[in-house]
N, C-alpha and C positions, 0 to 999 in steps of 0.2 A: 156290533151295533153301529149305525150309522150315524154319525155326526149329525144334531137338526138344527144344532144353531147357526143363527142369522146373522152373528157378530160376533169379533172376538170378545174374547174375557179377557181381564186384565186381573191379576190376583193381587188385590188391593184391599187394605183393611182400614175403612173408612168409617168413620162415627154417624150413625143413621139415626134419626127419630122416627119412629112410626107411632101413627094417630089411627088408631081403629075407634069407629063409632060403632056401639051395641046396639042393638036394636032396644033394649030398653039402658036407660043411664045414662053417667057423663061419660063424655069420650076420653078414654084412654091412650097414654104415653108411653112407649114403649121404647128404652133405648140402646140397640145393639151395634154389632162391628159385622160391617158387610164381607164376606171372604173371597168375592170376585165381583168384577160390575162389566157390563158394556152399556153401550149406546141403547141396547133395548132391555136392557133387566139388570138384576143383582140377585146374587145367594146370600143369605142369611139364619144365623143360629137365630133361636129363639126357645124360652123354658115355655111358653104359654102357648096354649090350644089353636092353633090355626088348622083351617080346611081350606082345600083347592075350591079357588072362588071367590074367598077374602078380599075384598076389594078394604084398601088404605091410604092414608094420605101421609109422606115419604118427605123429609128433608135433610140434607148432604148437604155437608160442607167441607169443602176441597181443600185441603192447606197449601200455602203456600209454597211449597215447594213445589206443586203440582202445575199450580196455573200463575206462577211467577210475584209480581208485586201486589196485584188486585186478589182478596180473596174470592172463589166463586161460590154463592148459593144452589145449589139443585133441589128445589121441590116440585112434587107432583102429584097423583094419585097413581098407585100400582095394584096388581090382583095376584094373588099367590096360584100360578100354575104347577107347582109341586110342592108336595109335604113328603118328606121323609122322615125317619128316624134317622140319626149320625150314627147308630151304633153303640158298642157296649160302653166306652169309654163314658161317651157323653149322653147316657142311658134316657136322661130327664131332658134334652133338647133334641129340637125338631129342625131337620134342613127346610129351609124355604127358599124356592126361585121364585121371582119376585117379575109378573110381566110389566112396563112402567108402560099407563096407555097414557099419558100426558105428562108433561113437565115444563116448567118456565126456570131460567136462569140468572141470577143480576148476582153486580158483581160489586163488591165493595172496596175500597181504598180501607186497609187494615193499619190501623193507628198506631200498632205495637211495630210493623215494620217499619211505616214514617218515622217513629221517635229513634228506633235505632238505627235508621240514617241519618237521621237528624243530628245523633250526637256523636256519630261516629265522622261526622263531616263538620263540626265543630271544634273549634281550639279548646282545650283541656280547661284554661284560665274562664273562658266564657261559658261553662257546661257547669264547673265549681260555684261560680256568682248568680246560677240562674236560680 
């Protein structure tokens, strides 16, 4: 079979929220571990009912170790161009490729790396008094 992607994959296990609206209801929170990502998509376990089509609204957050002292945000909307079954193992979860038709990025100054520069660049006596 011939290779059809447009991008590498990177096999990354990142924490996703997906937001699907039903057609009748509130919109739903779904929160999984992506098993690969590029630049145009991500795969995705998932226990609940998806069909090729699904269009949803996707947020990633990149840890720091990935994108250095700033954390990054990635949301957007994506559409599910494959459902599979994973197999016997994981009998009750469904593989999803995930196509991402929009996405914006911002990026955040993460407070928990500040403070543990902050006091690891502080003298012991002044970290004990604060």
């Amino acid at each position: 079979m011939k290779e059809r992607r447009a991008a590498s994959r990177y096999n990354l296990a990142l924490p996703i929220e997906i937001r699907i609206a039903p057609d009748i209801g509130p919109l739903r929170t779904i929160l999984v571990e992506t098993r690969n990502i590029s630049t145009h998509g991500f795969y995705f376990n998932v226990a609940q009912k998806f069909t090729v089509g699904t269009q949803f609204e996707f947020s990633i957050t990149l840890p720091i170790e990935i994108t250095g002292a700033a954390q990054a945000n990635i949301s957007g909307k994506a559409r599910a161009v494959r459902v599979e079954e994973t197999g016997e193992s994981h009998a009750s979860l469904l593989g999803i490729g995930a196509l991402i038709e929009s996405y914006q990025v911002s990026r955040e100054e993460s407070v928990k790396t500040l403070n543990q520069w902050a006091f690891r660049n502080v003298p012991e006596v002044l970290v004990l008094r604060g």
